[in-house]
C-alpha positions as CSV (number, residue, x, y, z in Angstrom):
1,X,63.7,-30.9,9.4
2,X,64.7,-33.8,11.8
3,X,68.1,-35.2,11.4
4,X,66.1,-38.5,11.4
5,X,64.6,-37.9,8.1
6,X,61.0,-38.3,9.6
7,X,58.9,-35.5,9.7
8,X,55.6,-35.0,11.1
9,X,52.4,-33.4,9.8
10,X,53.0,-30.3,10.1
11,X,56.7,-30.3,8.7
12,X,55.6,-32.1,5.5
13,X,52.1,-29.3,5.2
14,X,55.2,-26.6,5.4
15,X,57.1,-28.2,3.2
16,X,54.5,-29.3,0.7
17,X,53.0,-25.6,0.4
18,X,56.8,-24.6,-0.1
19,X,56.7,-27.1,-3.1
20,X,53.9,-25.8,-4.8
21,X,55.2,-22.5,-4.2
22,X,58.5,-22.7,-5.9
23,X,57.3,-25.3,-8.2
24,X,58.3,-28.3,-7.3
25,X,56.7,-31.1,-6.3
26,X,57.1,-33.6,-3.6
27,X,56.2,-37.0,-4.2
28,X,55.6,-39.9,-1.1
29,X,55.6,-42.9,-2.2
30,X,55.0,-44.8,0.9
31,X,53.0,-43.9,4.2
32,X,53.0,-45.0,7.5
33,X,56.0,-47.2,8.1
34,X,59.7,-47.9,7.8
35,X,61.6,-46.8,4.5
36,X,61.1,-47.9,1.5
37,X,61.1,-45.0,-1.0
38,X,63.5,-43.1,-2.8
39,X,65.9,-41.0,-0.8
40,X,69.1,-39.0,-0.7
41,X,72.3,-40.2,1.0
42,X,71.0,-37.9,4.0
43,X,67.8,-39.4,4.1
44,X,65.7,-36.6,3.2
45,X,63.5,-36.9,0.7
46,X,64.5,-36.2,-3.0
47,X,62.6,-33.4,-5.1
48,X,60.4,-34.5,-8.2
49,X,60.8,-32.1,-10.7
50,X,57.4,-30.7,-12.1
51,X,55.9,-31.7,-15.2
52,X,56.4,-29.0,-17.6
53,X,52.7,-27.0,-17.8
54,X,50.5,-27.7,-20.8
55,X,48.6,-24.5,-22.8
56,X,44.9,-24.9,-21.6
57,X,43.1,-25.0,-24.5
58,X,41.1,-21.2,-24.9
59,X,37.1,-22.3,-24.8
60,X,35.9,-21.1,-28.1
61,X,33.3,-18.4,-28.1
62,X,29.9,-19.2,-27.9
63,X,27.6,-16.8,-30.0
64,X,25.2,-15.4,-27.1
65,X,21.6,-15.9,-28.3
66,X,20.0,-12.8,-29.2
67,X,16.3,-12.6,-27.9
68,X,13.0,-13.5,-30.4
69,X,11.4,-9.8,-31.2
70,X,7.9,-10.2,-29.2
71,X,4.7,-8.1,-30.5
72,X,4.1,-5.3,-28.5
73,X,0.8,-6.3,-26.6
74,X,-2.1,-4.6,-27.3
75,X,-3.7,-3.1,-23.8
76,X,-6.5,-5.5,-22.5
77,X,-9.9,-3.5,-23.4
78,X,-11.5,-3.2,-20.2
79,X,-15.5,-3.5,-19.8
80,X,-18.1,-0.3,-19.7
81,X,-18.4,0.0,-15.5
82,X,-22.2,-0.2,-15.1
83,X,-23.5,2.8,-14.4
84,X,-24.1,2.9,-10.2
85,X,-27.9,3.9,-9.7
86,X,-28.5,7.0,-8.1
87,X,-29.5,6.2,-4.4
88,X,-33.4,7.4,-3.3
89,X,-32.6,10.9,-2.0
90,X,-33.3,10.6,1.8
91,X,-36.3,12.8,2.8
92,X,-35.3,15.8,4.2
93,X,-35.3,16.3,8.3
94,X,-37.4,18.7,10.1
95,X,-36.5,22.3,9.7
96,X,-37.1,24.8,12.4
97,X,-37.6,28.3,11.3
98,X,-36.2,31.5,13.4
99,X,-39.5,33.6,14.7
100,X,-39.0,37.2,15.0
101,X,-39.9,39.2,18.4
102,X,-40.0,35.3,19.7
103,X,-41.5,34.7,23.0
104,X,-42.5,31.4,23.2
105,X,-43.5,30.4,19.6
106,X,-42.0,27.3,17.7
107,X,-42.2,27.1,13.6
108,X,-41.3,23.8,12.3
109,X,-41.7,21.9,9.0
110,X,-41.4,18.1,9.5
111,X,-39.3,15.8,7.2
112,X,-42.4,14.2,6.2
113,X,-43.9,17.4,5.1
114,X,-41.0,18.7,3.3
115,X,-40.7,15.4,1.4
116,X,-44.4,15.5,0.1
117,X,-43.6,19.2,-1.2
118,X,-47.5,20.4,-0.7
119,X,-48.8,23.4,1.1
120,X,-48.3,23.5,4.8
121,X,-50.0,25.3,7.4
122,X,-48.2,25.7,10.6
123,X,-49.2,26.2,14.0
124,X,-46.7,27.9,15.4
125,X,-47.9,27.9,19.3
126,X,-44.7,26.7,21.0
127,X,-45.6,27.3,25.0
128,X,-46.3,30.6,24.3
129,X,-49.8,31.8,25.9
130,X,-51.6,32.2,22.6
131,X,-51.1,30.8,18.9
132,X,-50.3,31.7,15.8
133,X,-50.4,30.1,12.0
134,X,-48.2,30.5,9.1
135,X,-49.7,29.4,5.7
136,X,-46.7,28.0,3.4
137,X,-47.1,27.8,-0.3
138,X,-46.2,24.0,-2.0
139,X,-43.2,26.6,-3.8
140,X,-42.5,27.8,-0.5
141,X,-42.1,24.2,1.5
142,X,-39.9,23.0,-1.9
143,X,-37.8,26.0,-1.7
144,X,-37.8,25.3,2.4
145,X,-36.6,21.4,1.2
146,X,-33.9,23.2,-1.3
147,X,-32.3,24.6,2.2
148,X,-33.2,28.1,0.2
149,X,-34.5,30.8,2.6
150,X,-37.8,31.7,2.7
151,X,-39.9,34.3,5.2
152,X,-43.4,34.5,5.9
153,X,-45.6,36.6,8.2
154,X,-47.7,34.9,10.6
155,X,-51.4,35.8,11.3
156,X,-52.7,38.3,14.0
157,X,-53.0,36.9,17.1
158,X,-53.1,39.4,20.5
159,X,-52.5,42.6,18.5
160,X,-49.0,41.2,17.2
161,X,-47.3,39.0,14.6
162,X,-44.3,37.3,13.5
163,X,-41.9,37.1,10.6
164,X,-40.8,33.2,10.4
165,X,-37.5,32.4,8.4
166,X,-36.6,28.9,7.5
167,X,-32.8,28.4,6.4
């Protein structure tokens, strides 16, 4: 402290937090100017004892509201899912049979034919130098459709045939 008796703001914030520390309070009872407030014979400012602390009252217990019971919900019935119609089966694509002893000769069933399910009779000429046919039952082409396999012998043509096998 200053043999003065003023002190500046940093003194009295050291001073002040020593206070509070020990207990005691300072009290200023002017600011800014000359004297005017209580002092000791050395001119240093004289300690205000604290007030005596008061019990704090204890808050009384509040009862913690217990939550209402709620129904157990009942699941939400959900509606019967309309039955998706089946889509219109595509027809079928061509299938090309495998020709025994081949040497030029081409066997195949179009879509179109396989899709109508009738008897079929195929020329099965390919760029081979002569022709053959192979007659196909409406079993036969249905089974052909099924992708089941299914062989047939050709007719005669230039002293030879052919086995054709579809699938």
């Amino acid at each position: 402290m200053k043999p003065s008796g003023k002190i500046d703001r940093r003194e009295f914030t050291l001073e002040a937090v020593l206070a509070m520390l020990s207990g005691v309070t300072i009290t200023v009872s002017a600011c800014g100017g000359g004297g005017g407030g209580p002092s000791s014979p050395t001119g240093q400012a004289t300690p205000t004892p604290a007030p005596t602390p008061q019990p704090t009252p204890t808050p009384q217990a509040t009862p913690t509201p217990q939550p209402t019971p709620q129904p157990t919900p009942q699941p939400t019935p959900q509606p019967t899912p309309t039955p998706t119609p089946q889509p219109t089966p595509t027809p079928p694509g061509d299938k090309t049979g495998n020709v025994s002893a081949n040497h030029g000769h081409v066997a195949t069933i179009t879509g179109a034919e396989l899709a109508a399910g009738g008897a079929v009779s195929l020329d099965i000429h390919g760029v081979a130098d002569h022709t053959h046919t192979v007659l196909l039952t409406a079993a036969e082409v249905m089974a052909i459709a099924a992708n089941q396999r299914v062989s047939k012998t050709s007719t005669v043509e230039a002293s030879h045939d052919h086995t054709v096998t579809f699938n």
